[in-house]
VOROKE-997107 format. One record per residue (C-alpha): z, y, x; residue in three letters. Coordinates in steps of 0.001 Angstrom, whole numbers, plus 500000, padded with zeros to 6 digits. Layout:
BEGIN
ZYXALA ...
***
This chain:
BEGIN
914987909217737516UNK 915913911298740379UNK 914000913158742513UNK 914861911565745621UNK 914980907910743822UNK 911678908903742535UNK 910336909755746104UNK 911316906617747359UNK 909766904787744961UNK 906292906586745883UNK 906806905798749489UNK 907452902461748469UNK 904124902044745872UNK 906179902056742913UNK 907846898607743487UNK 910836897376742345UNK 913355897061744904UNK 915601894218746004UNK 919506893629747342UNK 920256890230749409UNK 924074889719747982UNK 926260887139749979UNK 928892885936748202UNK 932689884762749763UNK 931904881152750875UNK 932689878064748300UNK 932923880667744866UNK 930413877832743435UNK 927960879362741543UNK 925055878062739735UNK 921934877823741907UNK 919759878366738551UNK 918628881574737496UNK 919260881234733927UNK 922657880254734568UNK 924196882754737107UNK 924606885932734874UNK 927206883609732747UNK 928834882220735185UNK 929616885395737199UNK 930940887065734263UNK 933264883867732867UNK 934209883325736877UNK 935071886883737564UNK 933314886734740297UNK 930931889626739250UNK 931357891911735945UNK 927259891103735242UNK 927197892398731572UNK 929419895671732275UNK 926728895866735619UNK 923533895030733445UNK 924295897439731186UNK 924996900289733842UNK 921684899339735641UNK 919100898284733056UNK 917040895325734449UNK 918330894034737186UNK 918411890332737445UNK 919517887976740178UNK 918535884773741523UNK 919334882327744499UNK 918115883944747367UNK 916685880394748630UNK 914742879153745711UNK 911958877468747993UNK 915267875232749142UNK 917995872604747009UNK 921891873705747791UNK 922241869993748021UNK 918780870003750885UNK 920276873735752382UNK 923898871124752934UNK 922645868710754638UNK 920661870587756796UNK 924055872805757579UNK 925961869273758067UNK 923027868063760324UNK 922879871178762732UNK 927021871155762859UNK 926566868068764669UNK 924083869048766921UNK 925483872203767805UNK 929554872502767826UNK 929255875897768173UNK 927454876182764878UNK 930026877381761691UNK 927376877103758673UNK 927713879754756126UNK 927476879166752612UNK 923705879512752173UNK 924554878832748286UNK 926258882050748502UNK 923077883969749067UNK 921437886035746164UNK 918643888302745203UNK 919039891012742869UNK 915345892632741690UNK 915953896068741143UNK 913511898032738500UNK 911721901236739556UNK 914448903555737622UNK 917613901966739283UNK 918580903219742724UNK 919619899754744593UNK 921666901756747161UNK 923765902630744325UNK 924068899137743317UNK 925046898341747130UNK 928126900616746812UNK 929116898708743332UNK 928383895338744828UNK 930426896792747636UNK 933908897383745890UNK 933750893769744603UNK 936388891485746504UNK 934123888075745915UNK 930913890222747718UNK 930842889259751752UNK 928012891724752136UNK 925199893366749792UNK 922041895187751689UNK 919051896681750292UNK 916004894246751381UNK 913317895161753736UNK 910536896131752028UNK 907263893805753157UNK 906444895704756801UNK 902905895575758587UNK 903664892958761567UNK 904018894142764498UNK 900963896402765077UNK 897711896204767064UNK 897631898467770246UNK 895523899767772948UNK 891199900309772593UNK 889128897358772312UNK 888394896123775601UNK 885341893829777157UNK 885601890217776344UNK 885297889822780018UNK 887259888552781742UNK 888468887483778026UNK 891584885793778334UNK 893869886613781526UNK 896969885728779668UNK 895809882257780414UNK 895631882565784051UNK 898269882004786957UNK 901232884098787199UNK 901739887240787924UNK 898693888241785665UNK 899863885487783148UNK 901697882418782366UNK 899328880140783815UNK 898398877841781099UNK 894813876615782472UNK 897724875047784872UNK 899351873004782552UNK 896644871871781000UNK 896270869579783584UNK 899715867708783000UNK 900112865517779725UNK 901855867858776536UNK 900073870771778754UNK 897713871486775580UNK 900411871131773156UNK 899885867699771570UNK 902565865761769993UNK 904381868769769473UNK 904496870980765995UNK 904640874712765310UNK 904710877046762282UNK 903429880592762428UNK 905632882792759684UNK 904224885842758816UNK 901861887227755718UNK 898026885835755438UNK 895610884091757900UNK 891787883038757789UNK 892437879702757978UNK 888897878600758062UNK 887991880820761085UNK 885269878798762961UNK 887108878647765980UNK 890272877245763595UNK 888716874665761726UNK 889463871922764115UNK 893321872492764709UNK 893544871423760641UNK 895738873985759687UNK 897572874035756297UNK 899633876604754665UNK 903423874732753777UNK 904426877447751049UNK 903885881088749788UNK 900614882884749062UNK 898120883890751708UNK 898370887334750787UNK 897755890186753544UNK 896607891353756969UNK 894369888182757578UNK 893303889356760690UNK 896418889334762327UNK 897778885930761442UNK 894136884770762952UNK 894544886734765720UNK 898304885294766196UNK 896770881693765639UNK 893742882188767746UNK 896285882899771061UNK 898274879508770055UNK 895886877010768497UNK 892367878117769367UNK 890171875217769641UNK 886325875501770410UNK 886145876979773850UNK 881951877031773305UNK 882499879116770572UNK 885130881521770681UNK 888354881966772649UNK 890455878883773311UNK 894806878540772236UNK 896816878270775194UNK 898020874772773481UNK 895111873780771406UNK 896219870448770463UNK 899144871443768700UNK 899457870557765326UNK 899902874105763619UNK 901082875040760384UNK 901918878201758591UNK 904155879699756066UNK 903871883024754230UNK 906659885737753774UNK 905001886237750207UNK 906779882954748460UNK 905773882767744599UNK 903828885945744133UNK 903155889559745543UNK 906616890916744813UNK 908255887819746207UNK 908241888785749748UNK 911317886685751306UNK 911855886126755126UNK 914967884143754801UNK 913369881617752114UNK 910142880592754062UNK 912403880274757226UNK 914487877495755414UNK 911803876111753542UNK 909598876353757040UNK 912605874372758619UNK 913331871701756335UNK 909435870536757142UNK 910176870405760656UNK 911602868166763884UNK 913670869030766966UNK 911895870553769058UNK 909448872016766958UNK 908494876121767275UNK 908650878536764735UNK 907228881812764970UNK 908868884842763417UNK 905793887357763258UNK 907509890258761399UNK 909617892939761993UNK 911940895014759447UNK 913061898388758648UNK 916757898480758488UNK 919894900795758933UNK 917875903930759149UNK 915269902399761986UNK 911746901016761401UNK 910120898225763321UNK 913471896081764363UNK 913299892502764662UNK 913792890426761567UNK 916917888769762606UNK 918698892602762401UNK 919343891515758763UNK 921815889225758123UNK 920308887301755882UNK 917631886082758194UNK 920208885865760931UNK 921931883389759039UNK 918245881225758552UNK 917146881814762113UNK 920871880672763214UNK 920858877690760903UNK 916944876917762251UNK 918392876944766341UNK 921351874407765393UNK 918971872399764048UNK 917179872433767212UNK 913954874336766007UNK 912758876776768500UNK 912432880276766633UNK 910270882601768896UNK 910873886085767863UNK 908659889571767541UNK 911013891605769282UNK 909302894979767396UNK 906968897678768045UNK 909805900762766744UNK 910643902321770507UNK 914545901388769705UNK 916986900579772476UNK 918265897635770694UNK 921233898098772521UNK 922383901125770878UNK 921306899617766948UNK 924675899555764556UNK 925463897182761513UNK 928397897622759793UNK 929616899529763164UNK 929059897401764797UNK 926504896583768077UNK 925586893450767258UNK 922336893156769325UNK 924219893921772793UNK 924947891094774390UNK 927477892965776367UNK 929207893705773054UNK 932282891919771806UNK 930050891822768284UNK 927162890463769695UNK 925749887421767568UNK 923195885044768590UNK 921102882922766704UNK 919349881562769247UNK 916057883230768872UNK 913703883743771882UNK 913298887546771268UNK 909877888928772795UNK 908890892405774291UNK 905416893893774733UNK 904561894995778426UNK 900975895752780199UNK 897704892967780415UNK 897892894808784284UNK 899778893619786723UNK 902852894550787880UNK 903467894014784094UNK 905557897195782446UNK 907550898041778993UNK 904619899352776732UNK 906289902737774898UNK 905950901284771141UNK 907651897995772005UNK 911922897474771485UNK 914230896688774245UNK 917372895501775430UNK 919776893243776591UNK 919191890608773289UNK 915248890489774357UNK 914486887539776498UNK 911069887234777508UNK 908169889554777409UNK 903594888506776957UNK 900909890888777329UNK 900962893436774333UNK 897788894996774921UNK 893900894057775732UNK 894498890343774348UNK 891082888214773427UNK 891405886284770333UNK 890435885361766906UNK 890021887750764207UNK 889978891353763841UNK 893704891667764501UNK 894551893045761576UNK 893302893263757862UNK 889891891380758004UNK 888821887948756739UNK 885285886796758243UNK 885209883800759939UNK 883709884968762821UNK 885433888237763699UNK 886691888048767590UNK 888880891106769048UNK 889659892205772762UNK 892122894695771469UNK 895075892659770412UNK 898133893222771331UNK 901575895113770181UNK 904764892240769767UNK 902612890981767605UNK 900434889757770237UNK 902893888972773028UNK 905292886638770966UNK 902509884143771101UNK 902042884245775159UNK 906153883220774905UNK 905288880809771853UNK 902222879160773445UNK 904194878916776644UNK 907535877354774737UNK 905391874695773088UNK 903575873608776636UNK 907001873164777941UNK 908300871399774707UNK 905046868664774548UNK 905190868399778311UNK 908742867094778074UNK 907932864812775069UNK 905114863165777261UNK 906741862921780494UNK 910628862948780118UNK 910897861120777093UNK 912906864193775182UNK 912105867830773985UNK 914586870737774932UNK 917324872541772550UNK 916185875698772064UNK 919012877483774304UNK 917913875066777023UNK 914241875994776429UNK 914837879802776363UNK 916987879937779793UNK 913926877805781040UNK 911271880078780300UNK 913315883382781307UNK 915234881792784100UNK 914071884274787466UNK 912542881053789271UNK 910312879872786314UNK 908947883777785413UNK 907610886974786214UNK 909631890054786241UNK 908751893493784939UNK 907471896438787008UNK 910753898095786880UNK 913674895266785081UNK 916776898098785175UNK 914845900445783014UNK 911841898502781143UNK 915194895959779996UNK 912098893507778111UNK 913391890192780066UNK 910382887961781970UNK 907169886060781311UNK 907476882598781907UNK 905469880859784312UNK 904218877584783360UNK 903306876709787318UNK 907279877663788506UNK 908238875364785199UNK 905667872643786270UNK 906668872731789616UNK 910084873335789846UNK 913492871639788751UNK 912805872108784972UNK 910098870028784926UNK 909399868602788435UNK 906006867181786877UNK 903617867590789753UNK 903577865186792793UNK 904803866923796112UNK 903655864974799013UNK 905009865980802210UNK 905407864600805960UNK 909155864485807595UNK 909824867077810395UNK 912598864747811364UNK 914079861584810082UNK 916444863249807431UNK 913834865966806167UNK 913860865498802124UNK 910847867849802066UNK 912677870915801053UNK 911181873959800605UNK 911974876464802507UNK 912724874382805255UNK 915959875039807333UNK 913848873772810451UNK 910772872532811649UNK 910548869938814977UNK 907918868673817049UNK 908740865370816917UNK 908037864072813516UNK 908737860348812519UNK 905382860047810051UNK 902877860258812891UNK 902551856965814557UNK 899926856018817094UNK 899184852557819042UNK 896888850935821196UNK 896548847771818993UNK 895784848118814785UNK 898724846734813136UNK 897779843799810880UNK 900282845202808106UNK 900537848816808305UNK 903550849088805229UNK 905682845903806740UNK 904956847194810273UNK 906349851006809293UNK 906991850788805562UNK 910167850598803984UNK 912438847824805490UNK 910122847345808700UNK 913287848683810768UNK 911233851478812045UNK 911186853821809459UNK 913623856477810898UNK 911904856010814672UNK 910484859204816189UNK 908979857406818765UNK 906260855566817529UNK 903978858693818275UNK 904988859371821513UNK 902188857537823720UNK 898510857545823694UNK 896465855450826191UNK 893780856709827947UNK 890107855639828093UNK 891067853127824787UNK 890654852742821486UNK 893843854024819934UNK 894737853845815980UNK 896799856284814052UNK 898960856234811323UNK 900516858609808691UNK 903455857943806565UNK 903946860152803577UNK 906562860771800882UNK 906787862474797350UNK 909497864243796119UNK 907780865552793384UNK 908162864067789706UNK 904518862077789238UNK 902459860154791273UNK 900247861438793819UNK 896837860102793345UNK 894076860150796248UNK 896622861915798951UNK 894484862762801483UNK 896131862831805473UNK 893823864621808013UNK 895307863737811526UNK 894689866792814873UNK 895476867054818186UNK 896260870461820476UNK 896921871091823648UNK 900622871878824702UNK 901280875097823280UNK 904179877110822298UNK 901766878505818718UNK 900048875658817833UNK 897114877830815832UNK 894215875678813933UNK 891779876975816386UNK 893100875150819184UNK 892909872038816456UNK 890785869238816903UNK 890119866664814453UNK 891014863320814983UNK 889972862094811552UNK 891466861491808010UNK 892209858626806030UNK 892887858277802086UNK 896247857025800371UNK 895207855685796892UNK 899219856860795464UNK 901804858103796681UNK 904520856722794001UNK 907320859528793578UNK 910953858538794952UNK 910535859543798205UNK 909440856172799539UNK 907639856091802191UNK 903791854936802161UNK 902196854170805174UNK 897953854732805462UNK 895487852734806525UNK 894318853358810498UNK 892516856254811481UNK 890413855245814607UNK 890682857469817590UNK 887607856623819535UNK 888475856198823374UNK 885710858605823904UNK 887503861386822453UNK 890787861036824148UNK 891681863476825725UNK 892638863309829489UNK 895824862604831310UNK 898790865096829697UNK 901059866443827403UNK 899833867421824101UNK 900855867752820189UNK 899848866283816890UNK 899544867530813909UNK 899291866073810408UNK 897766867858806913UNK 898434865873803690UNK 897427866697800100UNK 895843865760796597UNK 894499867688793921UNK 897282868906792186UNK 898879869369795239UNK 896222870527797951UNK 896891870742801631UNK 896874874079803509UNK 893133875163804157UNK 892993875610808085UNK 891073878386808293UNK 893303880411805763UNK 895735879922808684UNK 894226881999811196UNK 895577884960809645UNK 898896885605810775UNK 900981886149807729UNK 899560883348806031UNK 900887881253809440UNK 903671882998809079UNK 904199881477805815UNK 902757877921806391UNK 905233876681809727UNK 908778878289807461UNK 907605877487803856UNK 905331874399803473UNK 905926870527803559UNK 902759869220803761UNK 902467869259807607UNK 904198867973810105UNK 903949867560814449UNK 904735864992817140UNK 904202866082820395UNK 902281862996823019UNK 901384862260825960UNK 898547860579827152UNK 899238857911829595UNK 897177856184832089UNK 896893852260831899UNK 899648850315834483UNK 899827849960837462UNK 901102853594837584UNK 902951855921840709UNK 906438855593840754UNK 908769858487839500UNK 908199862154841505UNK 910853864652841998UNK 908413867735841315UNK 906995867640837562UNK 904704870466836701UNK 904417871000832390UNK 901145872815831934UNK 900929874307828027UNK 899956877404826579UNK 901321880971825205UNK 898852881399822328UNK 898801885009820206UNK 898457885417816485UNK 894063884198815688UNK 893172886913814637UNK 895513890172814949UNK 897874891552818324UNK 901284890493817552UNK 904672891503819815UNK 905943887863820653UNK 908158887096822936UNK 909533883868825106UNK 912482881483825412UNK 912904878876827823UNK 915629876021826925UNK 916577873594829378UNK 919195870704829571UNK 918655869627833359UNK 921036867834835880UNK 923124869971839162UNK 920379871137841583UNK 917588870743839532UNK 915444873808839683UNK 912935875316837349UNK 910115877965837481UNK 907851879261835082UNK 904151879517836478UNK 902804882804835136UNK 899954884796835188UNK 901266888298836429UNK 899634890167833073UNK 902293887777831374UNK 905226889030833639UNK 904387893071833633UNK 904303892570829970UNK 907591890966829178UNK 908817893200832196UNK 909661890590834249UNK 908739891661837877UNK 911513891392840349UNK 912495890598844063UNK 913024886762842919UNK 909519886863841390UNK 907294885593843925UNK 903243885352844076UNK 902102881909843436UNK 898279880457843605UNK 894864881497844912UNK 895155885139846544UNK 898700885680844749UNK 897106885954841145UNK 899683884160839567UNK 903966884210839724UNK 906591882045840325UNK 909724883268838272UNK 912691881385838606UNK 913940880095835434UNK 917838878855834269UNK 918062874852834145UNK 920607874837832070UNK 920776876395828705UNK 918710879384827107UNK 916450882078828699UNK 914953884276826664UNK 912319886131828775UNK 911785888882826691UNK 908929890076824173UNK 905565892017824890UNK 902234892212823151UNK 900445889089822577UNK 896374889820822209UNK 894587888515819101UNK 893040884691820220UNK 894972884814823607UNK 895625881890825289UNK 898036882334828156UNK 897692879097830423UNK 901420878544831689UNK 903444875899833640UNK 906803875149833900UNK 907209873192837156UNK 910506871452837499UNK 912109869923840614UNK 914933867382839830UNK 917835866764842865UNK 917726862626844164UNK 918660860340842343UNK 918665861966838896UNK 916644859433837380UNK 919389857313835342UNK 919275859289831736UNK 917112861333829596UNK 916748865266829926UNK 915613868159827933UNK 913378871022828761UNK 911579873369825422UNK 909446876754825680UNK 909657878758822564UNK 907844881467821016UNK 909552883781818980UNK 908440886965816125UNK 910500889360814872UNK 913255887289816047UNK 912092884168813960UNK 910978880995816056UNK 907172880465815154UNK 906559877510817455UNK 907984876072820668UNK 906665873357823108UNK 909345870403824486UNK 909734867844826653UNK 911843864884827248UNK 912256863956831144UNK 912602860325831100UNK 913589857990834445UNK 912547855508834919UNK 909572856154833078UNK 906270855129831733UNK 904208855694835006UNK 902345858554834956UNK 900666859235837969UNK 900894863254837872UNK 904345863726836875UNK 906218860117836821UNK 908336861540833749UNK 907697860471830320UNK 907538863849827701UNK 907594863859824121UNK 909802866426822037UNK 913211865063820715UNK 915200868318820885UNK 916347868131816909UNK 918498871162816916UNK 916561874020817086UNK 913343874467814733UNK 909975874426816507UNK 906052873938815846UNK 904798872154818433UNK 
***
């Protein structure tokens, strides 16, 4: 023996070595081992005795012995027709040739090589440590943050609440070496072993389990879908020297439906590079391919080696850059290791590249075992973590998504579909730094949940405006929803009085009057565009005063009322009354509504949250659960007859709790000669910088201003600082020319920030009118091009 054979053979312990040959498709040979040296002689398809005599010892075998050809066909024919894109190889062309300690198998590459019938010949991977443990042992607590809501983790205690959101109905197979499968905190998820021996590092398959299928939270840790039904299958297939990815993929895979996940927890040393993913050999490409077309989910340890995957060669070839024309996909979810902390980034052990997908935590994970090489039954770890430990986070996550289909859509995902779905930018977290980390995203169960790929959760929301769908952003918010409906008299059918087909379902005027010193009733309509039913939607109903920021602390409660489902469809379901007691009217005037509605899986806005700015920022752009109808209270008839002078009293309000620069826009639509002012205190007009020779002092000892004000079109008045809390008492008083009293007009203040409109305050001058003795005009917003708050 050589000296350099004989140092590999130290390195590798003194055992024998093995070659994956694949043979030209369709040659035909013999699947059993006794038969195959014959037949490759007498077929010329190898010389075996002129070989066997060259290298003492070697034999060869099918490389899938755990599999049939006739089973390996028909799962080939079955995943051709599920995938067109799929061209099966000849698995029955795949063979394993054991190598003895004194035969150097790179040499017998080279032979194999120079052989026209050989496709390809590679010296097998010797069995690898799975992708490694990293980082100190941490506290237990807080134990398991990978569970929590995104950006920290994928948000799993979220789905839990959905049906499928623990996993059940669905299968999954963990592939890697050995396991404690009686771990106290397994025992419950029944686990069985499907093939091979359970023959090393213990620890880690428990740990790897222990993230998935955990089941005794009052124990131990608990799986992120523990109510899967897990299996496993061991890289070690009929004894210790029998170490075979590619055989306990297909014999994993004939066990197994669409849908199903398999886990790949290994990585290989190939081409000169330790630590690559397993599908780097083509062998196992060729299984994980055939397991994708079948529709089996593989979820794939993307390695701990450092290695730009990018840059790794085969045959000259790049063929894990997908920006390569000899890029090859099998289909694989490949998974990267970044930081437990958030902003999550690339860990320096763990591979990268364009072919990984997704990325988990790959450090500081709580879970079962020791991580590693141990096998007590109660061993825990907080130091989990490497590829090894991230591929779960992506595995747990693909099976939530997988059941939750199966129990609410009636169908499970191909894995292509499923793997754009968890990495998809709207569904997942992004890295620190993408451009340079290159380790994909962590899905986000919520954004799944939530969002188009699932649309599970109910999404109640109020209409701005009779064609709002509820859309999120919204391109505009009004003041004059059609879902807030009040009347003097309780209807004796709410739904057939403003339900579907009641005629009024569209009307934004069914809010517009209140009557003064009465009982008056209110009602809410609400809608769900969301993909479940919205149990126990609760509507809490407020009124303001006329302002232009309509801020919760100039809210006061009217009163709230329970719908017992909102069904999904966007239909419209109308509440029961919420009595407004005539004692807490409020007198004569213009004022505004506004409406909260939520459930539990789908809460309303917390008020008070809203008195910080950003947060209202947020809430009158980017939420659908509230909604505002701006009223007047009306005196009983008789009533004055129509006025030519109409004063609009409402308020400039600042940001609750912070000075904000705001700044104001007057909008009117008013007939020839009609006039309008704004009545100001002169602290408003000094600071929007308004003071001029048409400004003129107005009210007791001149402490106010008159400043004239364009009837037709928009003003904008210009910005200045707005105090925290302030609450600017303004008027707009507007005198209309005779005889304009035949058709409707418009007058609106707005408030604007940072040149977005935060919340405006409108009127519609109607004549005749509903008498009201101080004005003779009817108001109520209706302005439905411009977005507003109030």
């Amino acid at each position: 023996m050589s000296d350099q054979l004989a140092g590999r053979q130290r390195d590798r312990g003194g055992a024998s070595q093995r070659i994956v040959v694949k043979f030209r498709d369709h040659i035909g040979l013999p699947h059993a081992a006794a038969d195959l040296p014959g037949a490759l002689d007498s077929r010329q398809v190898v010389p075996w005795e002129a070989m066997s005599a060259r290298y003492p010892g070697i034999t060869i075998g099918p490389l899938h012995h755990s599999s049939q050809p006739a089973q390996l066909t028909r799962l080939a024919e079955r995943a051709a027709q599920l995938d067109v894109d799929y061209k099966p190889p000849d698995f029955a062309g795949y063979f394993l040739i054991d190598c003895p300690a004194s035969v150097d198998p790179e040499e017998v590459v080279t032979t194999l090589l120079a052989l026209r019938a050989v496709e390809s010949a590679y010296v097998q991977s010797r069995p690898l440590p799975p992708p490694g443990v990293n980082g100190p042992a941490n506290p237990r607590f807080p134990s398991q943050g990978y569970l929590q809501a995104a950006p920290g983790g994928i948000d799993a205690v979220y789905a839990w609440t959905f049906p499928g959101g623990d996993g059940a109905g669905m299968g999954f197979v963990d592939l890697e070496q050995g396991w404690t499968l009686n771990h106290e905190d397994l025992l419950g998820a029944g686990i069985t072993l499907i093939s091979g021996l359970n023959e090393a590092y213990f620890g880690h398959g428990t740990a790897v389990l222990g993230e998935i299928t955990a089941v005794d939270d009052t124990i131990g840790d608990v799986g992120i879908v523990p109510h899967v039904a897990a299996r496993v299958i061991s890289q070690f297939r009929t004894s210790a020297s029998d170490y075979n990815t590619p055989d306990a993929i297909t014999s994993a895979i004939a066990t197994m439906a669409f849908g199903d996940v398999l886990e790949l927890e290994a990585q290989v040393g190939t081409a000169g590079l330790t630590n690559m993913p397993v599908e780097a050999e083509s062998a196992t490409f060729d299984a994980i391919r055939l397991a994708t077309s079948l529709g089996i989910v593989v979820v794939e340890a993307g390695g701990n080696g450092s290695n730009d995957l990018d840059t790794f060669t085969s045959g000259g070839q790049q063929i894990l850059n997908r920006a390569s024309a000899a890029f090859r996909d099998s289909g694989a979810i490949v998974v990267a290791a970044a930081s437990s902390a958030s902003p999550h980034s690339r860990l320096s052990f763990s591979n990268y590249g364009s072919r990984i997908d997704c990325y988990g935590w790959g450090q500081n994970i709580d879970t079962t075992g020791d991580g590693w090489t141990g096998n007590t039954t109660t061993a825990y770890t907080s130091g989990f973590g490497g590829t090894s430990g991230a591929t779960p986070i992506v595995a747990g996550a693909a099976i939530a998504v997988q059941a939750m289909a199966q129990a609410s859509l009636g169908y499970r995902f191909s894995p292509r579909q499923l793997r754009e779905i968890l990495k998809a930018p709207a569904n997942s977290t992004a890295s620190s730094a993408p451009a340079t980390d290159r380790i994909g995203r962590m899905p986000n169960l919520r954004a799944i949940i939530d969002g188009s790929a699932l649309n599970l959760a109910p999404n109640v929301y109020l209409r701005d405006y009779p064609a709002d769908d509820g859309s999120v952003p919204r391109p505009a918010a009004y003041s004059n929803s059609p879902d807030i409906i009040v009347t003097a008299t309780a209807a004796v059918d709410p739904p057939a009085a403003y339900g579907p087909g009641s005629g009024t379902e569209n009307s934004t005027t069914l809010g517009d009057d209140v009557v003064e010193s009465r009982e008056n009733y209110v009602y809410v309509r609400v809608s769900n565009r969301g993909g479940s039913p919205a149990p126990n939607v609760t509507a809490t109903v407020y009124w303001s005063p006329p302002a232009t920021l309509v801020t919760p602390n100039l809210w006061t409660e009217i009163g709230s009322v329970v719908l017992p489902t909102v069904a999904v469809g966007r239909v419209l379901t109308v509440s029961d009354a919420i009595l407004w007691p005539a004692a807490s009217v409020p007198a004569l005037g213009h004022y505004c509504f506004v409406a909260l509605v939520g459930t539990a899986a789908d809460p309303a806005p917390n008020p008070g949250d809203l008195l910080d700015w950003a947060n209202y920022l947020e809430f009158v752009t980017n939420n659908n659960q509230v909604a505002w109808h701006n009223f007047n209270v009306t005196a009983p008839p008789p009533s004055a007859p129509p006025r030519s002078l109409i004063e609009l009293p409402f308020l400039a309000v600042g940001a609750p709790r912070e000075g904000v620069e705001m700044g104001l826009e007057i909008e009117a639509y008013l007939p020839e000669g009609a006039k309008v002012f704004l009545d100001a205190p002169w602290t408003l007009i000094d600071s929007l910088r308004l003071r001029s020779p048409f400004v003129k002092p107005h009210g007791r000892a001149g402490a106010r201003a008159l400043l004239p004000v364009s009837a037709r079109g928009r003003q904008r008045l210009g910005s200045g600082f707005f105090p925290a809390g302030a609450k600017i008492p303004l008027k707009l008083r507007v005198e209309m020319p005779e005889g304009a009293h035949d058709r409707p007009f418009q007058l609106a203040a707005r408030q604007y920030s940072r040149g977005i409109e935060v919340g405006r305050v409108g009127w519609t001058l109607l004549a005749p009118v509903k008498e009201r003795p101080e004005t003779g005009y009817e108001s109520s917003e209706t302005d439905d091009r411009e977005p507003a708050t109030a």
